[in-house]
mmJSON file of the N, C-alpha and C atoms, coordinates in Angstrom:
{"data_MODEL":{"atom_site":{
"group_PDB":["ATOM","ATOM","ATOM","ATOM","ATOM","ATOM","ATOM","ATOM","ATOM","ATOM","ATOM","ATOM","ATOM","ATOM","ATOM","ATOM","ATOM","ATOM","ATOM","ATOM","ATOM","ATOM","ATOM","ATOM","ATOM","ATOM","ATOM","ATOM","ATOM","ATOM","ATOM","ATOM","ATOM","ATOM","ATOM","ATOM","ATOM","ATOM","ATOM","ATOM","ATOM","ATOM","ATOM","ATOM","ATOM","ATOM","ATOM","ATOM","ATOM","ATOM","ATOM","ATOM","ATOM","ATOM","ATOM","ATOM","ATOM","ATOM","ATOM","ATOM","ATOM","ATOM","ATOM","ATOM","ATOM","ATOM","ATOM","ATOM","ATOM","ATOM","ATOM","ATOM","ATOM","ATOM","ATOM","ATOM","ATOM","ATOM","ATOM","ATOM","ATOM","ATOM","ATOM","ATOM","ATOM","ATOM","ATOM","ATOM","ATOM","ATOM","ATOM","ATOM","ATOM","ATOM","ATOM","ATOM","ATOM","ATOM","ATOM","ATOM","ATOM","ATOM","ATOM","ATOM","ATOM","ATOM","ATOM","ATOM","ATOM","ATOM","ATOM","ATOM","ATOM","ATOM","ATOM","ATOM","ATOM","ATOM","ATOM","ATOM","ATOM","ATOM","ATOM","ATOM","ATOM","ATOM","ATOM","ATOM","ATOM","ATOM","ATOM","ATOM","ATOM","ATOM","ATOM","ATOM","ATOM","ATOM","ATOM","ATOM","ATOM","ATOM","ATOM","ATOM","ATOM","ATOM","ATOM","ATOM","ATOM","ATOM","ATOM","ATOM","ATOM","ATOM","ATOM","ATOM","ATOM","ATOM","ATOM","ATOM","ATOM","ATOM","ATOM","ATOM","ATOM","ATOM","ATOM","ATOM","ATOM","ATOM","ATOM","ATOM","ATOM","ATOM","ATOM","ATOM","ATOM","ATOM","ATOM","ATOM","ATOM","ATOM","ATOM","ATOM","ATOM","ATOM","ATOM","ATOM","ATOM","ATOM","ATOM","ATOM","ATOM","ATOM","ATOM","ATOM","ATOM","ATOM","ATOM","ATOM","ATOM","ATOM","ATOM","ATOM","ATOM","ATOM","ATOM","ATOM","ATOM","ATOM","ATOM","ATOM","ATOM","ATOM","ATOM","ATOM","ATOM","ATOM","ATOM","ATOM","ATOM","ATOM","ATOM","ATOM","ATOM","ATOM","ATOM","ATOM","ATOM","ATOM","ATOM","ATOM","ATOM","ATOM"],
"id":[1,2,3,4,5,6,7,8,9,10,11,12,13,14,15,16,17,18,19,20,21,22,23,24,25,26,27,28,29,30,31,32,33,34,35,36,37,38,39,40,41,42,43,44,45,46,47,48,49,50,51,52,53,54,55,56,57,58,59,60,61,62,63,64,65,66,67,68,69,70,71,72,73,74,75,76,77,78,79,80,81,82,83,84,85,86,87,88,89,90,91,92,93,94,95,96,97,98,99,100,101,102,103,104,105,106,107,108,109,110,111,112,113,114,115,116,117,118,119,120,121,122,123,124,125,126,127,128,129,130,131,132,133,134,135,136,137,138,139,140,141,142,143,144,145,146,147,148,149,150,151,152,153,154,155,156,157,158,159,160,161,162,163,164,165,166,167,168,169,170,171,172,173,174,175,176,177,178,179,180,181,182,183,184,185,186,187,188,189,190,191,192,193,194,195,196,197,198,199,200,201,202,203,204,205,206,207,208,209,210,211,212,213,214,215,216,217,218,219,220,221,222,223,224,225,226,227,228,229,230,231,232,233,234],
"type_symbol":["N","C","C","N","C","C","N","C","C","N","C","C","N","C","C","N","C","C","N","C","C","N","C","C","N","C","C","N","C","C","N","C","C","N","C","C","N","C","C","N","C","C","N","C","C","N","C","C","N","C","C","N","C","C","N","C","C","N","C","C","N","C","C","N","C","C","N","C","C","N","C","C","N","C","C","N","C","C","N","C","C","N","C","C","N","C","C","N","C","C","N","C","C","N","C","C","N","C","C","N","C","C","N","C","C","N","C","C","N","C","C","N","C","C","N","C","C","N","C","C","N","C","C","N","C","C","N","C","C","N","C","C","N","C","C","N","C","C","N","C","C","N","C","C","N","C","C","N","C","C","N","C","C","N","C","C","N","C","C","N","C","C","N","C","C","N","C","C","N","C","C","N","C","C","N","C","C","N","C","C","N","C","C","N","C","C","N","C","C","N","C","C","N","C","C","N","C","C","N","C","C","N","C","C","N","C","C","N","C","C","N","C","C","N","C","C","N","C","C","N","C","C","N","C","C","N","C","C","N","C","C","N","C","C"],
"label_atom_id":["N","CA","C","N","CA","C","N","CA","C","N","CA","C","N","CA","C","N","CA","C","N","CA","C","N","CA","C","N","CA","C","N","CA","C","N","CA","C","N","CA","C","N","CA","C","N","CA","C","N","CA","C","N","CA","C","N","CA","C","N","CA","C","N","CA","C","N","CA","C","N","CA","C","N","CA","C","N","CA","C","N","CA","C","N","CA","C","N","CA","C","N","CA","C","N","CA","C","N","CA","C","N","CA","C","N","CA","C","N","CA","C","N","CA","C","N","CA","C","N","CA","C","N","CA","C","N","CA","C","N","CA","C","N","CA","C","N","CA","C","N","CA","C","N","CA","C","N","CA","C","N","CA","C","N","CA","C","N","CA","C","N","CA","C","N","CA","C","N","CA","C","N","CA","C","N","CA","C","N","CA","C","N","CA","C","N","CA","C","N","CA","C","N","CA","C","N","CA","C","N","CA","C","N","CA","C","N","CA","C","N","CA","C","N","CA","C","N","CA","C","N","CA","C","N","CA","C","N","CA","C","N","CA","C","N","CA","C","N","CA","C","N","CA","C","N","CA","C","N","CA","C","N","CA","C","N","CA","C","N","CA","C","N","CA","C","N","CA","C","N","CA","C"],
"label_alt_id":[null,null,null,null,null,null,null,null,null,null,null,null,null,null,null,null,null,null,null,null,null,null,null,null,null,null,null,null,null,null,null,null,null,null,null,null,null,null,null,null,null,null,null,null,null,null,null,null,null,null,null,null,null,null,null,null,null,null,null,null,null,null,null,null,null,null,null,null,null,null,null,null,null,null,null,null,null,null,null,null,null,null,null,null,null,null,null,null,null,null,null,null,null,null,null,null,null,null,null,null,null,null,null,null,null,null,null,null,null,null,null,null,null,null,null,null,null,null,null,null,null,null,null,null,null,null,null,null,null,null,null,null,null,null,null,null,null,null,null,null,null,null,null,null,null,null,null,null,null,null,null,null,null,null,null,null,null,null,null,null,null,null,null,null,null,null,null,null,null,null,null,null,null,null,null,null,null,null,null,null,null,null,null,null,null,null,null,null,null,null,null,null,null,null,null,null,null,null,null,null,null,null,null,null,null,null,null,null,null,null,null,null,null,null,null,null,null,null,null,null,null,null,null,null,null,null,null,null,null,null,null,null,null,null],
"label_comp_id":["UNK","UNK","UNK","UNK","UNK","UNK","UNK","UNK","UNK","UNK","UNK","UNK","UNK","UNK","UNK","UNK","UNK","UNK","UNK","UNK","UNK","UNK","UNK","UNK","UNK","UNK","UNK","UNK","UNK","UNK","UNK","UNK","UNK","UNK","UNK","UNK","UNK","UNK","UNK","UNK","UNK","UNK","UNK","UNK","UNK","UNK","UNK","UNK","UNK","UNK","UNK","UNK","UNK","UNK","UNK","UNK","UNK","UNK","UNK","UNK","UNK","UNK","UNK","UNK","UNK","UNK","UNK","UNK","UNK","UNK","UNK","UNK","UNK","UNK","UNK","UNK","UNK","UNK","UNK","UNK","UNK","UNK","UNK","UNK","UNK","UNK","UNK","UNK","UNK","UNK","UNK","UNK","UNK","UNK","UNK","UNK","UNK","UNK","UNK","UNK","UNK","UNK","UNK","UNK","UNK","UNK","UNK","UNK","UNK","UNK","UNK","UNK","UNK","UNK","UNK","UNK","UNK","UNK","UNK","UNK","UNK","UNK","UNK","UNK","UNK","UNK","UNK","UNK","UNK","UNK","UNK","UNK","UNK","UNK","UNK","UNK","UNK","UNK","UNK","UNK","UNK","UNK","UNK","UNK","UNK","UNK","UNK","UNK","UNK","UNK","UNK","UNK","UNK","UNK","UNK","UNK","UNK","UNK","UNK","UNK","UNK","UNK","UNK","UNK","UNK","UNK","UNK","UNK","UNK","UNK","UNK","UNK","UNK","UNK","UNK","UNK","UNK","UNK","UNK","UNK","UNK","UNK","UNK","UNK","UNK","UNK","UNK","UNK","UNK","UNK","UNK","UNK","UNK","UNK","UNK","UNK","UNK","UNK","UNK","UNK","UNK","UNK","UNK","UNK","UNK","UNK","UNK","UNK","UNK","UNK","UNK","UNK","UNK","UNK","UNK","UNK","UNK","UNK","UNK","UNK","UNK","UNK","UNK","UNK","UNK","UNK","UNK","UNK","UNK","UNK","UNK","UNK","UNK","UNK"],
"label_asym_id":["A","A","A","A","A","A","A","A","A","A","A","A","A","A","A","A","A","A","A","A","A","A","A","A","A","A","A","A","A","A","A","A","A","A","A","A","A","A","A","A","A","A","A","A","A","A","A","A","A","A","A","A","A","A","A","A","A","A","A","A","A","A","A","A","A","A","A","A","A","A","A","A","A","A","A","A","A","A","A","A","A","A","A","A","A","A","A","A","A","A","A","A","A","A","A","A","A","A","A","A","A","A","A","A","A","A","A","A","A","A","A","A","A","A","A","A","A","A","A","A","A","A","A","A","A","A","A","A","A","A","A","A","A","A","A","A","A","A","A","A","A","A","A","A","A","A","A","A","A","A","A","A","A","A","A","A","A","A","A","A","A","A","A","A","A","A","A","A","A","A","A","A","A","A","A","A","A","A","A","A","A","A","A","A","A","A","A","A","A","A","A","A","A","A","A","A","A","A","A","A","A","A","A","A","A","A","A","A","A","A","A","A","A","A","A","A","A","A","A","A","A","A","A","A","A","A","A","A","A","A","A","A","A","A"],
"label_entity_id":["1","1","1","1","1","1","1","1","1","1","1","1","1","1","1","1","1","1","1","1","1","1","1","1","1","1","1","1","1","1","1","1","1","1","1","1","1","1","1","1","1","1","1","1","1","1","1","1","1","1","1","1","1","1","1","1","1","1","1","1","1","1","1","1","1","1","1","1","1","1","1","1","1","1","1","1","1","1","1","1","1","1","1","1","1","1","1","1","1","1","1","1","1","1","1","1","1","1","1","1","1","1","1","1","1","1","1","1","1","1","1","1","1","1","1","1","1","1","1","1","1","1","1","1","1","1","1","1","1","1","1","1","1","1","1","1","1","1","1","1","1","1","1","1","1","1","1","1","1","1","1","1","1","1","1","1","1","1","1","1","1","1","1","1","1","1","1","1","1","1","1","1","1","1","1","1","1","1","1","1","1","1","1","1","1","1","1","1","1","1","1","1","1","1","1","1","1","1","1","1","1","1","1","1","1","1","1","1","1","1","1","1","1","1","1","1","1","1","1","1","1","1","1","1","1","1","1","1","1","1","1","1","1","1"],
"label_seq_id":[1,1,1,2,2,2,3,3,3,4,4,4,5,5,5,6,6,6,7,7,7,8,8,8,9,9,9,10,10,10,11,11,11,12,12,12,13,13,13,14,14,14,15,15,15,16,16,16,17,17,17,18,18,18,19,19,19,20,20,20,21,21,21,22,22,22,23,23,23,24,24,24,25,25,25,26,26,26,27,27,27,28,28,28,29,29,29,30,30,30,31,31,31,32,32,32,33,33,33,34,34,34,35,35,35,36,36,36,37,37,37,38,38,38,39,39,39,40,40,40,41,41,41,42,42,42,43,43,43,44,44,44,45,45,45,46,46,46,47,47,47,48,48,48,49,49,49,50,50,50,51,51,51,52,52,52,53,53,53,54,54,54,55,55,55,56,56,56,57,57,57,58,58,58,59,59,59,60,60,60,61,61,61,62,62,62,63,63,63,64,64,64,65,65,65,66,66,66,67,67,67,68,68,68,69,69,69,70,70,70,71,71,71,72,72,72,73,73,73,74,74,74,75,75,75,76,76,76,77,77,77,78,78,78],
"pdbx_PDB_ins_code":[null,null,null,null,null,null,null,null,null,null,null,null,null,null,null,null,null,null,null,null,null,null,null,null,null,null,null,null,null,null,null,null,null,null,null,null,null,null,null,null,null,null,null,null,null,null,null,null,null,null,null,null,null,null,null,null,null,null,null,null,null,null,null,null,null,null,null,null,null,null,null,null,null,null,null,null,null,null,null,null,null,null,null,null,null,null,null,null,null,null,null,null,null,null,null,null,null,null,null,null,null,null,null,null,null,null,null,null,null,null,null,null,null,null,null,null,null,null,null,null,null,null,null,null,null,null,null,null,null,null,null,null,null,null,null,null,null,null,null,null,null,null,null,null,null,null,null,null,null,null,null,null,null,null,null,null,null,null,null,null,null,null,null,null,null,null,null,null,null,null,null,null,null,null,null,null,null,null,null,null,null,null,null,null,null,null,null,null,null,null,null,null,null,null,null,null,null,null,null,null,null,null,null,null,null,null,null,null,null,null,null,null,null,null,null,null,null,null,null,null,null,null,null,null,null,null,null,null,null,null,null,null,null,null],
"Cartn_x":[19.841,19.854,20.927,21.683,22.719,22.307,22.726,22.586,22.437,22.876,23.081,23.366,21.451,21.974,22.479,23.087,23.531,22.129,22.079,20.957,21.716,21.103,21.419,21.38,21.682,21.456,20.841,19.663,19.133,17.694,17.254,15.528,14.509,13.792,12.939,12.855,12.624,12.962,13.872,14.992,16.437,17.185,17.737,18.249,19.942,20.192,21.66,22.372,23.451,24.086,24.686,24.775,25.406,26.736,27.594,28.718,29.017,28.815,28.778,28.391,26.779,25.594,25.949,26.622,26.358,24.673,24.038,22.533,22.5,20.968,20.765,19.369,19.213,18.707,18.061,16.853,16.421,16.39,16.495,16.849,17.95,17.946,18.851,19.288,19.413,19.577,21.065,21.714,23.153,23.845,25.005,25.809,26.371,26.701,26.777,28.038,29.099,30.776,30.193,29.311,29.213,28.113,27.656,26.79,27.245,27.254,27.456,25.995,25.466,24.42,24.296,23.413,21.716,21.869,20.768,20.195,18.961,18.824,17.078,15.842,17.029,16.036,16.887,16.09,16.901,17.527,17.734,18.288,19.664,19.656,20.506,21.479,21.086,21.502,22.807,21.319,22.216,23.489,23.636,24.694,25.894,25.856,27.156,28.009,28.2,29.685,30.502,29.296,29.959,30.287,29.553,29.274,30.446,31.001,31.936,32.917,33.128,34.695,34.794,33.669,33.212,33.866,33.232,33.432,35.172,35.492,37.213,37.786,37.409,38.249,38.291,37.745,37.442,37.908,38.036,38.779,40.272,41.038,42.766,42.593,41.611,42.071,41.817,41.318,41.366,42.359,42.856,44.081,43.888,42.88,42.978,43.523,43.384,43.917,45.328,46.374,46.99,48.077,49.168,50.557,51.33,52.158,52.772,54.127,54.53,55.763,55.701,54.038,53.762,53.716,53.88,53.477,55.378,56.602,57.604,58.047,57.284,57.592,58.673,58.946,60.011,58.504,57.506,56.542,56.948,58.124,58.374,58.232,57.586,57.294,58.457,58.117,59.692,59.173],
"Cartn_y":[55.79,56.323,55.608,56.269,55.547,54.487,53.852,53.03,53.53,54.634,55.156,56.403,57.064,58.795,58.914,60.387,60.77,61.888,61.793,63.142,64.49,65.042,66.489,66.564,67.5,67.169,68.551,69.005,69.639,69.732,70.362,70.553,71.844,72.088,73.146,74.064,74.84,76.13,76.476,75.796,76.027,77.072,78.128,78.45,79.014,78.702,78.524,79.649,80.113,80.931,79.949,79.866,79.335,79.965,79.141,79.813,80.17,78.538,78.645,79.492,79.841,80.726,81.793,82.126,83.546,84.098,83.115,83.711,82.764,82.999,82.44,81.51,80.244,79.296,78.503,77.858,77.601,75.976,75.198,74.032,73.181,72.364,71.139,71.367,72.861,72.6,72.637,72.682,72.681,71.762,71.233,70.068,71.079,70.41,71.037,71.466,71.042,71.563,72.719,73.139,74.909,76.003,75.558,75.828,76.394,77.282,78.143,78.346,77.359,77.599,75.979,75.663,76.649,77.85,78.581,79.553,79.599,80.594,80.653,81.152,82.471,83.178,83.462,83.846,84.259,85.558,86.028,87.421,86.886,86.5,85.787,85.078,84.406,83.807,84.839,85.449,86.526,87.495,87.489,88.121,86.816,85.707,84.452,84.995,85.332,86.048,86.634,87.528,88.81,88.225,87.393,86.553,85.924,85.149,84.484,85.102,86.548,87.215,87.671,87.885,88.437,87.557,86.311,85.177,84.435,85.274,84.656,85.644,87.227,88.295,87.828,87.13,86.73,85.756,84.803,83.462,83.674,84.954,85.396,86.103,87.466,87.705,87.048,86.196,85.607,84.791,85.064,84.593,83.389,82.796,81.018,80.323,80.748,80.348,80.344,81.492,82.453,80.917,80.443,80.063,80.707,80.836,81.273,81.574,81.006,81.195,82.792,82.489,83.596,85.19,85.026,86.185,86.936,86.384,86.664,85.424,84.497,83.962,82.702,82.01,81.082,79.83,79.824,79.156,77.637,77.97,77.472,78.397,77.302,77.992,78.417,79.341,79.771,79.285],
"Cartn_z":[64.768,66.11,66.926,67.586,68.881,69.305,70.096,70.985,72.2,72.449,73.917,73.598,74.068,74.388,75.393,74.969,76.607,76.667,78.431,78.285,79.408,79.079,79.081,80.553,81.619,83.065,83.267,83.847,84.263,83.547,84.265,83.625,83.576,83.151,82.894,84.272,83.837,85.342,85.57,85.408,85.555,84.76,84.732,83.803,83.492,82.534,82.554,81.572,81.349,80.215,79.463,78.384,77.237,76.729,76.828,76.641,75.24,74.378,73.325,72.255,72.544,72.259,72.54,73.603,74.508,74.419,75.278,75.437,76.686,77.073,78.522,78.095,78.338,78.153,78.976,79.079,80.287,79.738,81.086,81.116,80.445,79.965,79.343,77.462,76.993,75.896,75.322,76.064,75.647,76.549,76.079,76.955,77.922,79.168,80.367,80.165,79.543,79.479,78.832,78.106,77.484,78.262,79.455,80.437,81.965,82.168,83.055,84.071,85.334,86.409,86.915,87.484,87.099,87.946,87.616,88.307,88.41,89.211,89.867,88.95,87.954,87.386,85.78,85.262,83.555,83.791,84.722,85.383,85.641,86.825,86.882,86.149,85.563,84.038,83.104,83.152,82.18,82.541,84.346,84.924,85.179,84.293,85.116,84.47,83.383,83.262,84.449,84.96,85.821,86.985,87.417,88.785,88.709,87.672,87.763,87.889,87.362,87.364,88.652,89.223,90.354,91.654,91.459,92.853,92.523,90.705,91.057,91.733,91.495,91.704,93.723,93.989,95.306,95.661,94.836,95.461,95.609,93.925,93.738,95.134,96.015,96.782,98.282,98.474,99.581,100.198,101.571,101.822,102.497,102.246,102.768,101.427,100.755,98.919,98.691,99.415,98.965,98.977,97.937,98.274,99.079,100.55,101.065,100.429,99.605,98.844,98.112,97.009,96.591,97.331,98.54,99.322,99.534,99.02,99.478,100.425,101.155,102.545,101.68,102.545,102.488,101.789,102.77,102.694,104.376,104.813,105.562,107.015,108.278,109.693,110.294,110.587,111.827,112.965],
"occupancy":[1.0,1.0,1.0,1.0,1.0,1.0,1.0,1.0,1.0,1.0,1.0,1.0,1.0,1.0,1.0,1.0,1.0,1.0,1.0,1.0,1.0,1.0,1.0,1.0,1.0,1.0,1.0,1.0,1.0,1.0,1.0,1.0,1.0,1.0,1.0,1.0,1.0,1.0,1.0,1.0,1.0,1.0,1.0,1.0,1.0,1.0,1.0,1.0,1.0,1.0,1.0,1.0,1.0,1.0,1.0,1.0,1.0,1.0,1.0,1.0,1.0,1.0,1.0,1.0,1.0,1.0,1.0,1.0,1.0,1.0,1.0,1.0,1.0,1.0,1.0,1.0,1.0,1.0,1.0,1.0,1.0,1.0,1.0,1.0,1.0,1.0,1.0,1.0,1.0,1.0,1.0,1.0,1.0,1.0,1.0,1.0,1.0,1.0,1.0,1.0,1.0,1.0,1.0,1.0,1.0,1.0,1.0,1.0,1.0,1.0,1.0,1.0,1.0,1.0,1.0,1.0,1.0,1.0,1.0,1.0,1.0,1.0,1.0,1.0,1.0,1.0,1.0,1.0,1.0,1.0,1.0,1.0,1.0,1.0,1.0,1.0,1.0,1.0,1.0,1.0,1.0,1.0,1.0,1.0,1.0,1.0,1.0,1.0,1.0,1.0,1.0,1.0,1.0,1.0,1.0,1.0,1.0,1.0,1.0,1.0,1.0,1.0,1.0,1.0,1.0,1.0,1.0,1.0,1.0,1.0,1.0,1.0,1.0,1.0,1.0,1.0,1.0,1.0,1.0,1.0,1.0,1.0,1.0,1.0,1.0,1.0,1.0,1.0,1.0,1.0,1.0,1.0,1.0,1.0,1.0,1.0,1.0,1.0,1.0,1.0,1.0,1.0,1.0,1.0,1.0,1.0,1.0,1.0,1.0,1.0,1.0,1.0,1.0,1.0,1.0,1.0,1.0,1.0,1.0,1.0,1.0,1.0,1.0,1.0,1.0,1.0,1.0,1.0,1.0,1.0,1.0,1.0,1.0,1.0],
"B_iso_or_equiv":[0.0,0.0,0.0,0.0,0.0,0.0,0.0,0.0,0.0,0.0,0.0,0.0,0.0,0.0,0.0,0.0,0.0,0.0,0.0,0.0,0.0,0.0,0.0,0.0,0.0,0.0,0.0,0.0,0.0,0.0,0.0,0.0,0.0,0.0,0.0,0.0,0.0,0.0,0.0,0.0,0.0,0.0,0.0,0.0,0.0,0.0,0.0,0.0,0.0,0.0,0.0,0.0,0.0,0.0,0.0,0.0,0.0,0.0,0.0,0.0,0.0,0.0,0.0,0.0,0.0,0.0,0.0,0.0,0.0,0.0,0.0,0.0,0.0,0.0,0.0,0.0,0.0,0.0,0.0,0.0,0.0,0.0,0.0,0.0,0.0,0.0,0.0,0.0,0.0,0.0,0.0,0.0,0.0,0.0,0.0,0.0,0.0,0.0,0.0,0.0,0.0,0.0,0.0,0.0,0.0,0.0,0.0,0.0,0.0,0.0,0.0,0.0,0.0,0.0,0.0,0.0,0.0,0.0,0.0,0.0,0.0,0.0,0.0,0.0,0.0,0.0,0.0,0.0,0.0,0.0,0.0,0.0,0.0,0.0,0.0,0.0,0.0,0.0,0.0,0.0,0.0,0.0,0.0,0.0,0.0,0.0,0.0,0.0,0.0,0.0,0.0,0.0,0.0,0.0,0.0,0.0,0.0,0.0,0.0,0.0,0.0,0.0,0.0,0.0,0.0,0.0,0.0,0.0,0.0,0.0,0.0,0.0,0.0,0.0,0.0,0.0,0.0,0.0,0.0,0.0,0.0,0.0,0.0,0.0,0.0,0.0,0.0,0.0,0.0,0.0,0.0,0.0,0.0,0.0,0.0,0.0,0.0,0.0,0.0,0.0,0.0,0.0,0.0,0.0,0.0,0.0,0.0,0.0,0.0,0.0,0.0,0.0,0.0,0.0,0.0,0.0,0.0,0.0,0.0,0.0,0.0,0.0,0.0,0.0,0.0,0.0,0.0,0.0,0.0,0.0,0.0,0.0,0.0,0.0],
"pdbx_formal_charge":[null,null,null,null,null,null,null,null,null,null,null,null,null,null,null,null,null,null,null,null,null,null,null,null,null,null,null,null,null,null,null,null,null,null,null,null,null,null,null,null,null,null,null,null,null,null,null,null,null,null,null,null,null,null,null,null,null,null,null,null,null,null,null,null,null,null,null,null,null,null,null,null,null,null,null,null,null,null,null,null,null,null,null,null,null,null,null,null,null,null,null,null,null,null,null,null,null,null,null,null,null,null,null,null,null,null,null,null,null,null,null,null,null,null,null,null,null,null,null,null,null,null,null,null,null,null,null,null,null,null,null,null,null,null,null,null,null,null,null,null,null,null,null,null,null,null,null,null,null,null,null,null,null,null,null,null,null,null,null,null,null,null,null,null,null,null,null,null,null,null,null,null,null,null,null,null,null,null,null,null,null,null,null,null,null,null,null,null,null,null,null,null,null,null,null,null,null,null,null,null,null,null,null,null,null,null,null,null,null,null,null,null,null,null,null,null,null,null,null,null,null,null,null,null,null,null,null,null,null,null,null,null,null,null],
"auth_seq_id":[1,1,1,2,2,2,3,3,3,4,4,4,5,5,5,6,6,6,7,7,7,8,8,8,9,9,9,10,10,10,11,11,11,12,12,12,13,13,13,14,14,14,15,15,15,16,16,16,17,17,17,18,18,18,19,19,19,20,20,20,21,21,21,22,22,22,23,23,23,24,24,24,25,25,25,26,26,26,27,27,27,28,28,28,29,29,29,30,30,30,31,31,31,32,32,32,33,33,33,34,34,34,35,35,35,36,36,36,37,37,37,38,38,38,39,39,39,40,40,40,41,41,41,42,42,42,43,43,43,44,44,44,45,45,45,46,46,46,47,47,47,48,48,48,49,49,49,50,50,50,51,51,51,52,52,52,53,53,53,54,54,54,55,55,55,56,56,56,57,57,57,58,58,58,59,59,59,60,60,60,61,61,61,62,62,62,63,63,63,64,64,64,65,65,65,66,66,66,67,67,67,68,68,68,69,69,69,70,70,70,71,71,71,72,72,72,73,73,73,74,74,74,75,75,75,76,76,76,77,77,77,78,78,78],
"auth_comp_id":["UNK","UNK","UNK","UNK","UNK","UNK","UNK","UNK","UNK","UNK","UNK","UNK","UNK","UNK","UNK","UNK","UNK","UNK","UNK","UNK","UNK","UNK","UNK","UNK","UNK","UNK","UNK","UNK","UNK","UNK","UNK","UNK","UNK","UNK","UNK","UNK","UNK","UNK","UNK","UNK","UNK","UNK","UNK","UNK","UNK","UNK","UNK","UNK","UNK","UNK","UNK","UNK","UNK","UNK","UNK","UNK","UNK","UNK","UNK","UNK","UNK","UNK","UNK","UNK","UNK","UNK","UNK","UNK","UNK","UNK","UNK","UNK","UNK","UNK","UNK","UNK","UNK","UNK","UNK","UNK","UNK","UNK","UNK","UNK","UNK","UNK","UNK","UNK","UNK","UNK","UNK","UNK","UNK","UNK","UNK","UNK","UNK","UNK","UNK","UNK","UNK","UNK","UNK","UNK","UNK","UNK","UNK","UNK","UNK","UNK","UNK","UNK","UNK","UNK","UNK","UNK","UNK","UNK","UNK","UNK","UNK","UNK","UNK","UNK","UNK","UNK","UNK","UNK","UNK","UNK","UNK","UNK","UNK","UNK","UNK","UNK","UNK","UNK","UNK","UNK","UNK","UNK","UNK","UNK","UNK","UNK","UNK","UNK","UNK","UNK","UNK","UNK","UNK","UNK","UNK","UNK","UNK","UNK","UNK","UNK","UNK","UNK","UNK","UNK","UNK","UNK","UNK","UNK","UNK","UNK","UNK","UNK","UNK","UNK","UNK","UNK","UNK","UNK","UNK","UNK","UNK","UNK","UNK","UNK","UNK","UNK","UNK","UNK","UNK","UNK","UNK","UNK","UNK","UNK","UNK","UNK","UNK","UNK","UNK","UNK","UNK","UNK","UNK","UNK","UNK","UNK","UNK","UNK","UNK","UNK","UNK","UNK","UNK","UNK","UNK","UNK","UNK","UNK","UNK","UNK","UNK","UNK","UNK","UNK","UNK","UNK","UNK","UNK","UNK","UNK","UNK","UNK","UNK","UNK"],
"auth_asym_id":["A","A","A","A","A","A","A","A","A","A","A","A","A","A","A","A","A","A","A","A","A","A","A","A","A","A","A","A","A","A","A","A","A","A","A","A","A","A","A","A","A","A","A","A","A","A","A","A","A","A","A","A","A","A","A","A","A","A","A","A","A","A","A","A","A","A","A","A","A","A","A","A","A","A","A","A","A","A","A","A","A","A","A","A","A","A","A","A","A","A","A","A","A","A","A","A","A","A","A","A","A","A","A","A","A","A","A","A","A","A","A","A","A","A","A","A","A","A","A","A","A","A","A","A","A","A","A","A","A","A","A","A","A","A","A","A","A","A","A","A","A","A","A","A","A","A","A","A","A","A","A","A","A","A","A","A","A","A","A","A","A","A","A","A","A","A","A","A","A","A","A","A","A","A","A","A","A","A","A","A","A","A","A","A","A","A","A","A","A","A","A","A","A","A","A","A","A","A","A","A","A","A","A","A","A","A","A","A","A","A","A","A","A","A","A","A","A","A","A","A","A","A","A","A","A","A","A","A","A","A","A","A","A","A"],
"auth_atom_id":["N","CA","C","N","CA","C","N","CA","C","N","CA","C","N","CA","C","N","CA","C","N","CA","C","N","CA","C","N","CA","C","N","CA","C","N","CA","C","N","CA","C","N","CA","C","N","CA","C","N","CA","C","N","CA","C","N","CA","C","N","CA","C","N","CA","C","N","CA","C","N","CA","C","N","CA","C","N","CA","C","N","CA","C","N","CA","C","N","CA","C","N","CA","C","N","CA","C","N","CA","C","N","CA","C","N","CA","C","N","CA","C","N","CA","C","N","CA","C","N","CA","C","N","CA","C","N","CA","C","N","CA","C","N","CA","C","N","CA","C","N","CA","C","N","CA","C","N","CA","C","N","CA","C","N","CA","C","N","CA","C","N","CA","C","N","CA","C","N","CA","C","N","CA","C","N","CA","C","N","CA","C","N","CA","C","N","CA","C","N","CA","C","N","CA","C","N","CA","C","N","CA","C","N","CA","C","N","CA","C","N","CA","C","N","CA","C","N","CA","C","N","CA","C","N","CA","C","N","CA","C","N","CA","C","N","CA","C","N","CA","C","N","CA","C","N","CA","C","N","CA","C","N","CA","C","N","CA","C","N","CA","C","N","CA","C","N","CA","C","N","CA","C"],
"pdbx_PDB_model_num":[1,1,1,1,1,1,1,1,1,1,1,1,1,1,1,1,1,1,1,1,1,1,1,1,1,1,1,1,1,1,1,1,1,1,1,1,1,1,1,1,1,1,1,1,1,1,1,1,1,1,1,1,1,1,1,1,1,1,1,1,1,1,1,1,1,1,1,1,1,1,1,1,1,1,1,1,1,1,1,1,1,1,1,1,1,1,1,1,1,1,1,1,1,1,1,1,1,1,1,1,1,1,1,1,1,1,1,1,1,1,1,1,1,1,1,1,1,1,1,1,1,1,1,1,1,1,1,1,1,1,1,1,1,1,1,1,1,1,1,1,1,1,1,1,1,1,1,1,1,1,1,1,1,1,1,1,1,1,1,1,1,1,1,1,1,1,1,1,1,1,1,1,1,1,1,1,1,1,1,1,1,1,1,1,1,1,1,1,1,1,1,1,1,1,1,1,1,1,1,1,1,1,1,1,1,1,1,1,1,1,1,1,1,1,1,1,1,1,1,1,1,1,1,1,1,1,1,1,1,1,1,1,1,1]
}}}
């Protein structure tokens, strides 16, 4: 046995998507770099894919994000 587990971060009720797996998993059974939540519900869970393409398709269009350069501008104030 190790000397030193690592433990898993989250706990029962919680539930997360597995990236690895591609399934939805409740609590601490996969290392968190392959874990997508928590969430509230296994519903939930099961929509983080979408959620995620969802809240980027939102972050590319939001213009507090935007590089000013990217827009055409100089990125410099007149």
């Amino acid at each position: 046995m190790a000397p030193f587990k690592r433990k898993s971060a989250g706990k029962p009720g919680e539930w997360y998507y597995c990236l690895q797996h591609e399934k939805v998993e409740e609590g601490p059974e996969c290392p968190a770099k392959n874990r997508l939540g928590p969430y509230g519900t296994p519903a939930e869970a099961a929509r983080a894919l979408e959620t995620s393409q969802e809240r980027n398709a939102e972050w590319e269009n939001d213009p507090r994000w935007q590089n000013p350069s990217s827009r055409g501008g100089s990125g410099a104030e007149d």
